[in-house]
N, C-alpha and C positions, 0 to 999 in steps of 0.2 A: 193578263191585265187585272183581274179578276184577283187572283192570289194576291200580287202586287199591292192591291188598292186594302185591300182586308186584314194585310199584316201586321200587327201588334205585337208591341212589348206590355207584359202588366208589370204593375209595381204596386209594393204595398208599403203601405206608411209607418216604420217603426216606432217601439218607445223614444228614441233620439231622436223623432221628426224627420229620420233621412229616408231617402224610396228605397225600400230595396226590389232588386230586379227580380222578376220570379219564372223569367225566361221567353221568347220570342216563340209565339204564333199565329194561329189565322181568326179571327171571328165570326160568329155570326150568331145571327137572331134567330131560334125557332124556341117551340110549343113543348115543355119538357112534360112529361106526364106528372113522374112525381114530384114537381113542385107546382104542380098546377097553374102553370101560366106560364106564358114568353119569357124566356131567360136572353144569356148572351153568356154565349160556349166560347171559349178559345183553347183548340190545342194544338199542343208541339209542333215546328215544323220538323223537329229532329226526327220523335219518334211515335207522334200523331196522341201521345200522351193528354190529357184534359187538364191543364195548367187552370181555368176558372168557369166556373158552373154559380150563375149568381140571376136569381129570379128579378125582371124590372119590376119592383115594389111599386105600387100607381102612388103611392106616400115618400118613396126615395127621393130626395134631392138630388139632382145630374146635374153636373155644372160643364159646359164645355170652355175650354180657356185654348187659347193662341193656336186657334181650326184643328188642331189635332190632338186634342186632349179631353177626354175626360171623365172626371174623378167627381167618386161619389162616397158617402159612409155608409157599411152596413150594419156595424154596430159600434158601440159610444167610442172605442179604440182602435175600429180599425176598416181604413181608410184606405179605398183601392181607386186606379188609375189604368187608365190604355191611351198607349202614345202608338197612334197611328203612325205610317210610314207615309202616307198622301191624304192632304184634307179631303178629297171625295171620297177617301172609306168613313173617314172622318161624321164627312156630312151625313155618309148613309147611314149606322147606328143610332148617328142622334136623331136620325126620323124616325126608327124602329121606336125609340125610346117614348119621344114624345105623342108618336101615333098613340101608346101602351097610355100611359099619361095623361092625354086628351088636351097636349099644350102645342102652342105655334111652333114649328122646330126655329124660327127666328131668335127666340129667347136664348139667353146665355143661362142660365139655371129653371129646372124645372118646377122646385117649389120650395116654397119660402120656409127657412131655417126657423122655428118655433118650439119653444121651452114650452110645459103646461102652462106657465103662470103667464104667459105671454099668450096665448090663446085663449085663456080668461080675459085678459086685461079685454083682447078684443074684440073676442064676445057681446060685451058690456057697450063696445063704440058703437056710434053709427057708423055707415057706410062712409068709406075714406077715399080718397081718389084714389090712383096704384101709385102715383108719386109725391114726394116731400116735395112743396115749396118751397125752391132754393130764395135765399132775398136777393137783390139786385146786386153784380159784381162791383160794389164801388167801395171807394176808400173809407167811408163814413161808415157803411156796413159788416167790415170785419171783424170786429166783434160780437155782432150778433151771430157771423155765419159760423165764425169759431166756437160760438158755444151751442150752435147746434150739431155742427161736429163730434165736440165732446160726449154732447149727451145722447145721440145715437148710439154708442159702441158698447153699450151694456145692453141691445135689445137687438139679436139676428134681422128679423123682421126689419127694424127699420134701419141698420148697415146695409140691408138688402135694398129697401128704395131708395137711401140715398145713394146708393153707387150707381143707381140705374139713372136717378136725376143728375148727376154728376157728368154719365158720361152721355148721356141725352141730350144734354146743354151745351158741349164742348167745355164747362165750366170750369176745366185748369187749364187752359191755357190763356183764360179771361185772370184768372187767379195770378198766373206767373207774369201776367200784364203789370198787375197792380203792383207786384214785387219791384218790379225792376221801377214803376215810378214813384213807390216808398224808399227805395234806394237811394235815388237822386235826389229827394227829398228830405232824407233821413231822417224820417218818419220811424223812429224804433217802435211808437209804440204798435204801428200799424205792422212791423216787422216780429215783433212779438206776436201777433196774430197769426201772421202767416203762418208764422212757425209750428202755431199749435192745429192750423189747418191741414196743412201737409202732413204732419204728423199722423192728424187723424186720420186724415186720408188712406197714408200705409196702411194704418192699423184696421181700415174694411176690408184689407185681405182681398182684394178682387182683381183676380190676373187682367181682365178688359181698362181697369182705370192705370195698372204699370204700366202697358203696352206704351200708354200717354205720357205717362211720367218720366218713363226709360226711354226716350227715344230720343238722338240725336239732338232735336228741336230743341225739347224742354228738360233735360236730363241736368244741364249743369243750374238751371236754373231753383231745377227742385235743389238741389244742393245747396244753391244758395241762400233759399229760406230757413233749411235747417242748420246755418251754422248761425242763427239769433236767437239761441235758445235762450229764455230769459232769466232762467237761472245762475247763467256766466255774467260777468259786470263787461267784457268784451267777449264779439264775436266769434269764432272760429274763423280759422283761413282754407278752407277748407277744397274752394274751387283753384285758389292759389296753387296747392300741392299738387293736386291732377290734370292743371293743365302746364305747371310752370316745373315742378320737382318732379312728380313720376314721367320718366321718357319712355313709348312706347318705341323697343328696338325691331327691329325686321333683321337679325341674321341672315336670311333668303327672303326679298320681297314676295310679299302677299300678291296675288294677283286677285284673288275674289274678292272683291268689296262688300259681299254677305261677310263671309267670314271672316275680316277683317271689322265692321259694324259690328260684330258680335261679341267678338273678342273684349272691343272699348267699352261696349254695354256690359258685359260680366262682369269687367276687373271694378267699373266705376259702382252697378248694383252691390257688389258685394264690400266695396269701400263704407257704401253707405248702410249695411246691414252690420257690420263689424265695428267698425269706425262710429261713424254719424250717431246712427239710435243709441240710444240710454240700453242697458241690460232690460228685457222687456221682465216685469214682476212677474209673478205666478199667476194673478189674472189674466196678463197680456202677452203669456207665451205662446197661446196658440192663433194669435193675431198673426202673426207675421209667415207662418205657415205656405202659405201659397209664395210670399217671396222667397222662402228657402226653398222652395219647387222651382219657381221660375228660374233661379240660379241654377239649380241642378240641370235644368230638362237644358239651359243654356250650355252648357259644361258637355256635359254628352253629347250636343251636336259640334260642338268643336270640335273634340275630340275626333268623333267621328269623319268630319271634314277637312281635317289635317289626316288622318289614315288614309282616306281614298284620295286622297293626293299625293300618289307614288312618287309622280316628277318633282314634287317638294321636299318630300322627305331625303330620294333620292342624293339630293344634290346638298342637302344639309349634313350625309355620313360622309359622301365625295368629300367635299371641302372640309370634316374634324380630321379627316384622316390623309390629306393631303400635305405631304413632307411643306410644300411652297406658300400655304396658308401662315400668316403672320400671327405671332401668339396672342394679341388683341384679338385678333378675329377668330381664333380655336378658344378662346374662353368664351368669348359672346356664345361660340357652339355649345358648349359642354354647357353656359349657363342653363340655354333654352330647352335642351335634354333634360336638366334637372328638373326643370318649371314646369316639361310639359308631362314625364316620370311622378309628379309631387299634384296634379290637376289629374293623370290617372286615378288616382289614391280615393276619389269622391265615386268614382264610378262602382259599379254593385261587379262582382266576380265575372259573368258574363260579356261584359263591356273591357272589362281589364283584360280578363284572358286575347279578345280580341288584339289588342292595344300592343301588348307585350311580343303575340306574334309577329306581332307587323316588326315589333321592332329588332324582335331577333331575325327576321329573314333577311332583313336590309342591313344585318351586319352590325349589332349591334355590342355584342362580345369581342370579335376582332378591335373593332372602335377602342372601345376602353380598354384594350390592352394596349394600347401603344399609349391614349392620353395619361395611363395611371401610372405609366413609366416617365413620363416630362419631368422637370425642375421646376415647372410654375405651381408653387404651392395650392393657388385656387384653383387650377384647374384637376388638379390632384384631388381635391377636396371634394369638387362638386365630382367626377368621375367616380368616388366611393359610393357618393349617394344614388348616383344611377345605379352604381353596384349593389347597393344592399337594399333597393327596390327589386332589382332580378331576381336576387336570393331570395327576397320573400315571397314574392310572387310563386317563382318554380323553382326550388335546387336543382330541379332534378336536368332541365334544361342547362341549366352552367357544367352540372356535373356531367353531362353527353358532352357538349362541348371541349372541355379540357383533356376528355379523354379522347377523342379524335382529334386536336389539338395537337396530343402526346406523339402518336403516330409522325409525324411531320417536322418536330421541333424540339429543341435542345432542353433539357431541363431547365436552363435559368432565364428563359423566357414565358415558359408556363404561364398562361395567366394566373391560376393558383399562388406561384412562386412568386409571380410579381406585387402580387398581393402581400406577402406574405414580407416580402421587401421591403414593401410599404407601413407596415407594422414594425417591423425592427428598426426602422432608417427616421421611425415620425420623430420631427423636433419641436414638439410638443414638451414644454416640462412635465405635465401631466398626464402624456400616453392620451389625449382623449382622443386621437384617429386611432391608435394602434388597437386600446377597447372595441371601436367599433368595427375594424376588422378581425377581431381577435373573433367577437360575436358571429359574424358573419361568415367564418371558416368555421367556427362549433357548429352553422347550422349546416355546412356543407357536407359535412364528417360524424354526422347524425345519423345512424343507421334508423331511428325512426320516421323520418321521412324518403327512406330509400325506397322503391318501385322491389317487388319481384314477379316477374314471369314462369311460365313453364320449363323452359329451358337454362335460361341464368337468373342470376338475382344482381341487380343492380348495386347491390351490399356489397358483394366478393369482388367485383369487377372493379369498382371506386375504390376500393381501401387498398384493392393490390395496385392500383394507378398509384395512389397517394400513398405507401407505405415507400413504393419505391423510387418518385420522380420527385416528393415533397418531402417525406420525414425529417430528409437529411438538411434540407435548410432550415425546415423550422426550427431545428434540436440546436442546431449551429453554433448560435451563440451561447448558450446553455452547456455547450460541450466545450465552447474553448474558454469559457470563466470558469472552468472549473478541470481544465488541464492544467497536468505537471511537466508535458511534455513539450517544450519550446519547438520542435520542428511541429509537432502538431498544430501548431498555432501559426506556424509560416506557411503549413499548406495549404489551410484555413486562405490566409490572405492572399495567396495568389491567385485560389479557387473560387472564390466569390465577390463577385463587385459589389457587395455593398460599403456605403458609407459611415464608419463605425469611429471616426473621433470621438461623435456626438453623443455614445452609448458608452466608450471605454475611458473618455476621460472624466478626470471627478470635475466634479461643476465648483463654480466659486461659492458653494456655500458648504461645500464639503472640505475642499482641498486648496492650498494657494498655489498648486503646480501649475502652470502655463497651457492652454489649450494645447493641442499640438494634433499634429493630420494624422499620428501613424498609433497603434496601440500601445500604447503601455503596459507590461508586463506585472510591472506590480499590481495594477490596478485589475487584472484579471486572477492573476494566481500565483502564490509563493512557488520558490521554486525547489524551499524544503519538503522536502517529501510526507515529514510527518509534520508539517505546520502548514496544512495548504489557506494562504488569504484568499479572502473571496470578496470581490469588489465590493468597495465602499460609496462606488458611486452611486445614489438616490435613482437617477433615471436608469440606470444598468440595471437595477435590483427591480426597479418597476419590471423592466421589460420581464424578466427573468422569470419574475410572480406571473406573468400572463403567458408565457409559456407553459408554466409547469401546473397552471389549472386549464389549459388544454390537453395538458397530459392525461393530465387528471381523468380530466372527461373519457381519453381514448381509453386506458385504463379499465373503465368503470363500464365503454358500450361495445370496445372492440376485441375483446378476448382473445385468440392465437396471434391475433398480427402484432398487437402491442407486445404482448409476451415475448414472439419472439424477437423483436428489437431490442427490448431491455437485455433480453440475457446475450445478443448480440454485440450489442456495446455498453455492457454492465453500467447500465444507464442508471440503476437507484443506487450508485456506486457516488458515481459520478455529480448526482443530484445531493445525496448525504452531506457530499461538503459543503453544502450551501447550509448547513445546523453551524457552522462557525461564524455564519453572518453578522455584522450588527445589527444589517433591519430584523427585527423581530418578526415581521408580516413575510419576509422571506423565508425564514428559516422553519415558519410556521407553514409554509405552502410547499418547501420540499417534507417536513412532517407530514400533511398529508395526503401528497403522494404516494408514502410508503404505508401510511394506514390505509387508503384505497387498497394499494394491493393485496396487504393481511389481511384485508376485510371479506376478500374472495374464496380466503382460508383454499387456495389452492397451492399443492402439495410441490410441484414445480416450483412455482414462489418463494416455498417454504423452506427448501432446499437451496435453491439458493441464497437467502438470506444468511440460511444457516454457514455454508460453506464459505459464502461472504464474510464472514463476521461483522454483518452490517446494523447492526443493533448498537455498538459497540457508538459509532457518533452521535445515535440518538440518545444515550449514555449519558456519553460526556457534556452532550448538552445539561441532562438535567441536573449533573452534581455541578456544572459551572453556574447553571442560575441560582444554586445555594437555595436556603432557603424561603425566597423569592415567590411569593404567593400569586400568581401571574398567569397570563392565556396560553404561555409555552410547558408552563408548570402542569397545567390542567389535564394537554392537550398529550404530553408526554402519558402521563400516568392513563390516560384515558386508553390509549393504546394498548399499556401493558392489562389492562384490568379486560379489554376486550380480548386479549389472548386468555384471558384465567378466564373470564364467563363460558369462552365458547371451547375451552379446552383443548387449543388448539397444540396438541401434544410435543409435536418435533419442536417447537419454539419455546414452549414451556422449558423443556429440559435444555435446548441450548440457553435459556434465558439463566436457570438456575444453575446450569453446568459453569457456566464461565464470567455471570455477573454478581451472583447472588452475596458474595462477599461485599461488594460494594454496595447493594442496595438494602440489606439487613439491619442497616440503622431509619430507615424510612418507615418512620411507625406511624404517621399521622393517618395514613390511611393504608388499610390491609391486602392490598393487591400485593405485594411481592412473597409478603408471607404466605397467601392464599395461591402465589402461583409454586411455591416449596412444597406446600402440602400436597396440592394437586401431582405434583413431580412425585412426591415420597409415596403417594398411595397409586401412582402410576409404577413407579418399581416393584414394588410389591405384587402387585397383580403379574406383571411381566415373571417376577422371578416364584409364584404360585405355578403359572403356568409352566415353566421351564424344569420345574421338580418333577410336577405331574408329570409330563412328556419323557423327561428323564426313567421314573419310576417303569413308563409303558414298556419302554426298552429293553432295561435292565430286566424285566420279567419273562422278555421272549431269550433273552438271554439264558437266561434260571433254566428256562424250559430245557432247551440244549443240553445243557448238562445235568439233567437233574438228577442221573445215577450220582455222579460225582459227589454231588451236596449231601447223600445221605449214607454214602457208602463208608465215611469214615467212621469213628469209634468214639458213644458216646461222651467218652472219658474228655476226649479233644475238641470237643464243642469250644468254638471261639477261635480253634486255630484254622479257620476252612481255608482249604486251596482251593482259589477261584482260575478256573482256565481264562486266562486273555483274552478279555473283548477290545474289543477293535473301537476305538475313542468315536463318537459322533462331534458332529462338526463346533454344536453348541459348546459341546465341552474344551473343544482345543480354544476358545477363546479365555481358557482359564488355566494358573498355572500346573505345573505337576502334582505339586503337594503344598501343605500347608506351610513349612517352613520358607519355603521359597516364596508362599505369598507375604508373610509377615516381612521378612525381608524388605519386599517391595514398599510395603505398606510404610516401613520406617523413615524410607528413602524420600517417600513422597513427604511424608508430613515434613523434615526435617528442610526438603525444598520449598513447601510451603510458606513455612518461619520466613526463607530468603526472600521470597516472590510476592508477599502481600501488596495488596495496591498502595501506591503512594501517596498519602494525601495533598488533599489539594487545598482543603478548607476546614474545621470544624466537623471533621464525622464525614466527612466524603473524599470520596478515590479518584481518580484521573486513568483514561487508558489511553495507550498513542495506537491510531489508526493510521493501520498504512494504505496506501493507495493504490496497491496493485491490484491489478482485475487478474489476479490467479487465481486466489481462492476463488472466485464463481467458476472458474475451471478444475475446481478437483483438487489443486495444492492446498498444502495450510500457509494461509498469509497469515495469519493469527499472533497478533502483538503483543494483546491483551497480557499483563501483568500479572493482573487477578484470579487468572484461569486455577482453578482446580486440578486439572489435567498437567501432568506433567509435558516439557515443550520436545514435541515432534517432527518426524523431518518430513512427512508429509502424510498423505490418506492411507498411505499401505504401511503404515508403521506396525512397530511388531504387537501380536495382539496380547503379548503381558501386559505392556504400557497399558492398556486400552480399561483392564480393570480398574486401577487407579483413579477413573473418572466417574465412578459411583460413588455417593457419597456413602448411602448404609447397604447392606447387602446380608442376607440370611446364612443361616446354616450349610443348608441346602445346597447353598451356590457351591461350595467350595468342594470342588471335587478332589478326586485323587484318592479321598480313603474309601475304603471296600465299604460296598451296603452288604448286611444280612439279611438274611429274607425273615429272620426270627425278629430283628428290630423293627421292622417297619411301622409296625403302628410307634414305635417309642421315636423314631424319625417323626413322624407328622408333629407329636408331642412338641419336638423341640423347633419345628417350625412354624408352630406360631406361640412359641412362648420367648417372649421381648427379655426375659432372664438369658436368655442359653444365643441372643443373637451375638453374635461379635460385633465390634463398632469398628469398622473399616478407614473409616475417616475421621480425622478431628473436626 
């Protein structure tokens, strides 16, 4: 009984005036040493922790408000509270306090609020009674009462006796007297009074005068002096709305008429703090303090009061989830979910976490996977918002769930999935449900709010649920607006039930073609190979943008798993053709896409880009926007300048190997020239080293035979017979002799002449991309026009060919003629003298 009676929550008063919770434990009153006097301790019930150590100051002001509260300041900002669980713990503190004190524990505060200059003033008085002189409650008097009203509220002191003579007297319900027979009288200006009397009244801040005001009795009535404010030339209607316009519904009747009273009283006090009052100034913001307390401490017990009412709750998921429930009556559910999810939101972390369990144990998850699969658009709606309460609350909770979910159930019921339905299927012209599920899976698929343990990590376990039960619907539509392949697009529609008119047809501000139920083909993808169209529908291309900056994000936080799906279903293949868009916002989100990846600068990536020849749309992109000074313009060149800053080698040289013809006239800014350079002093190193390496050889070679090298006759110096070394591998990548390379070298340029790129504009090339996901597998799909490289029948082409794709290339390289051991210093000579290089390439 003892624990029970002594149990407290504290709370402390933020810069936003709202309580924050700082955790539930026990109190009590004893003698600290080091602060020299009676304090009041409370700790943890959790972990016996000291949540508050606060000395009774005999100068503190204690105020106890509605028997189980109360709050005192200890310094200018910061303002602590104990909400007892029963007024007899209640009562026993505030006798500790006041015994410390030397005050009646009768009193509702222990001492009176006083500024310096307010202690001066009363210095100076004689002795005053303890209470204001209220004047006599009559209609002839409300203007004198209202302006002592008034002029109370700049002096604590005397908001202090007048609250105390206010509520001594019963004096507002003598007051709400006089209302109702100025009413009838229509007496405005006596209505004008009231107004600024009640007003005043709030603004004493004193929980014992709301108790009055807010109660059943006199609640509508104070309302009804504040809508004569006399600043308006007409009234307010304001009692009109709350008894005649707001309907209080009961989804499952209430049977507690506590908590049913309280309910009315909240929705009506906070009407009147939102609603009613004027914006309080900056002087008169911390007036109303104790009413945004009394709202809150209201709020919490509600809350609370509907949690330990199982059998309520109960039979409120019973009936959402009941097939024979009428859809009038499954939205009033799903409303009241929302409302009572959205009255959570005020409570401090502690109170919520409470809140949320209850609601997952009772089935809260199953719940909303069946309402977020209905056709009743509000119900859809409000079932999101319970949803993206959950996810904020705990991912991590949704995230258990879906994955024992998994176990049990087919993928296209997933809750995930269903979600994710709901974002592709929203008919929204503006996507704005699909955004805020889009958001709501980003936070699910967040490996920084993932849990890890000793044994698993919450990370691996999720992303391999979701890479394998999800990836494939979200990609979905992203995969068949940008297929060449017509059965691929039929297996699509038999394998997925979603609703895709609404997505694949172009709307009437695009197109004059006919709605129609089934997909259009054009409107998804040409069926040329090398001219793939990519939907011009507006709300298709939305959806398509929110997909591929989901990508984006996997991309950027989920490392092997994303990887390996891309190169799975040469997914930045597939996304490239969205560069042919006419939204620019699209074709700039699969842009990037592919700069997220190169931004990883890993080596995987890079290869297959390369073997992709997937640079090659992003290309054409930017010789088709001409010269078009623009955010695709920027956003292109930004890319290639971040491969030359970060020297990202293998792209560099496929950039210059097989584009650089075409982008050679782009002088306005030095990224292409800068990535040539980078290339030509990248060969150069490369074929530095290859000599040296060569040279090491060649010497243990020499050793071998060194009788041989000296045994002949000086006369014959120059004619040495060199015994047969056996070719190293580097060198079979080069031909036998030199005539045979010039040959080659002829052939190339003269195909060269044939092969330049074809203009398309003014100084710029055009290349056709083909759409086969072979090259990411090792062939050459490679269309490219422009290449430098003579055309190949795939990766194992013969490795003569293969020299041809150097632009400049040293002395050194060319093997085949005999080294002397007497030249060698005259070798180094002519390897770095730019005289004696041969020029390989035009």
């Amino acid at each position: 009984m003892s624990d029970t009676r002594r149990r407290v929550k504290v709370y402390t008063l933020n810069e936003d005036r709202q309580w924050d919770d700082r955790g539930t434990g026990h109190v009590s009153s004893t003698y600290v040493e080091e602060l020299k006097g009676m304090s009041l301790l409370v700790r943890a019930e959790s972990d016996g922790s000291l949540l508050l150590e606060s000395k009774i100051n005999p100068n503190t002001a204690y105020q106890k408000q509605q028997d189980t509260l109360i709050v005192w300041s200890e310094a200018e900002n910061y303002d602590l509270a104990l909400s007892f669980q029963e007024k007899a713990g209640c009562d026993e503190i505030w006798e500790k306090i006041c015994q410390v004190q030397g005050k009646d524990p009768s009193v509702e505060v222990t001492q009176d609020l006083i500024d310096e200059s307010e202690e001066e003033r009363f210095e100076e008085m004689p002795e005053t009674s303890h209470l204001i002189d209220l004047p006599t409650c009559e209609l002839n008097k409300l203007e004198e009462i209202a302006d002592l009203v008034t002029s109370v509220l700049s002096s604590p002191i005397r908001r202090e006796k007048l609250a105390l003579a206010l509520e001594n007297e019963g004096y507002i319900k003598k007051l709400l007297q006089l209302f109702q027979a100025c009413e009838n009288l229509e007496n405005t200006e006596g209505l004008h009074h009231l107004y600024e009397i009640i007003r005043g009244i709030l603004f004493l801040n004193k929980a014992t005068l709301f108790e009055v005001m807010f109660s059943d009795e006199c609640i509508m009535d104070v309302v009804g002096c504040l809508e004569y404010d006399p600043a308006l030339a007409q009234p307010k209607r304001h009692r009109e709305f709350l008894t005649k316009t707001a309907k209080f519904k009961e989804v499952i009747p209430i049977t507690d008429s506590e908590l049913r009273q309280k309910i009315h009283q909240t929705y009506r006090v906070q009407y009147i703090q939102d609603i009613i009052l004027p914006t309080p100034s900056v002087f008169e913001e911390n007036f109303l303090s104790t009413l945004t307390s009394f709202i809150f401490f209201n709020k919490v017990e509600i809350v609370s009061m509907l949690q330990e009412d199982e059998k309520f709750l109960s039979e409120v998921f019973a009936q959402l989830t009941d097939e024979a429930t009428d859809d009038d009556k499954r939205r009033e559910l799903v409303n009241f979910f929302k409302e009572f999810c959205a009255f959570s939101q005020t409570l401090q972390p502690q109170n919520r976490d409470a809140f949320f369990k209850t609601l997952a144990k009772l089935g809260i998850l199953p719940a909303l996977e069946i309402v977020m699969g209905m056709d009743d658009l509000q119900v859809r709606s409000a079932a999101t918002d319970i949803f993206s309460y959950l996810v904020e609350f705990s991912p991590s909770m949704v995230r258990e769930f879906v994955m024992q979910e998994a176990q049990q159930s087919d993928d296209d019921i997933l809750l995930i999935n269903v979600v994710i339905e709901q974002m592709i299927c929203d008919t929204d012209p503006e996507l704005g449900g699909a955004v805020q599920l889009m958001g709501l899976l980003r936070t699910l698929i967040d490996p920084e709010n993932m849990l890890a343990t000793t044994n698993k990590t919450e990370k691996s376990e999720f992303l391999n649920f979701f890479y394998n039960h999800c990836m494939h619907v979200l990609t979905a539509p992203l995969l068949t607006n940008t297929s060449e392949d017509k059965c691929e697009k039929d297996f699509f529609l038999k394998h997925y039930r979603y609703s895709w008119s609404f997505v694949c047809t172009p709307s009437h501000s695009h197109s004059h073609s006919t709605p129609s139920s089934s997909i259009s083909q054009d409107n998804i993808v040409g069926s040329n190979k090398n001219n793939t169209i990519c939907p011009d529908n507006y709300q298709t291309a939305q959806l398509l943008a929110l997909i591929l900056e989901l990508l984006t994000f996997c991309v950027e936080h989920h490392t092997y798993h994303i990887k390996n799906y891309i190169m799975n279903k040469d997914l930045l293949r597939r996304v490239l053709v969205l560069m042919n868009s006419k939204h620019t916002f699209l074709a700039l989100c699969a842009l990037r896409f592919m700069r997220r990846i190169i931004g990883l600068k890993d080596e995987f990536y890079n290869r297959y880009i390369t073997k992709g020849n997937l640079f090659e749309p992003v290309i054409n992109a930017l010789l088709d926007n001409g010269t078009r000074y623009n955010l695709l313009n920027s956003a292109v060149i930004e890319l290639f300048e971040f491969i030359r800053v970060e020297d990202i080698k293998s792209l560099t040289a496929h950039i210059v190997e097989n584009f650089y013809k075409a982008l050679e006239s782009i002088e306005y800014v030095q990224t292409f020239k800068g990535l040539k350079t980078k290339y030509e002093q990248e060969k150069d190193r490369q074929n530095q080293k290859l000599n040296s390496n060569r040279f090491r050889r060649d010497a243990k070679a020499l050793e071998e035979d060194e009788e041989m090298w000296f045994n002949e006759d000086e006369e014959e110096e120059g004619k040495v017979i060199v015994a047969p070394v056996e070719k190293s591998k580097p060198e079979d990548d080069f031909p036998d002799n030199y005539e045979k390379f010039m040959e080659t070298k002829k052939a190339k340029e003269s195909e060269d002449k044939e092969n330049l790129p074809k203009r398309t504009s003014p100084g710029g090339f055009k290349f056709t991309f083909s759409h086969s996901a072979s090259a990411a597998n090792g062939t050459n799909s490679k269309s490219v026009v422009a290449q430098t490289t003579p055309a190949t029948s795939n990766g194992s082409s013969s490795k003569t060919t293969n020299l041809a794709t150097s632009v400049t290339a040293t002395k050194g390289s060319l093997v085949g003629l005999v080294d002397y051991p007497d030249d060698e210093e005259e070798d180094e000579e002519e390897e770095t003298s730019p005289r004696k290089r041969p020029r390989l390439g035009s």
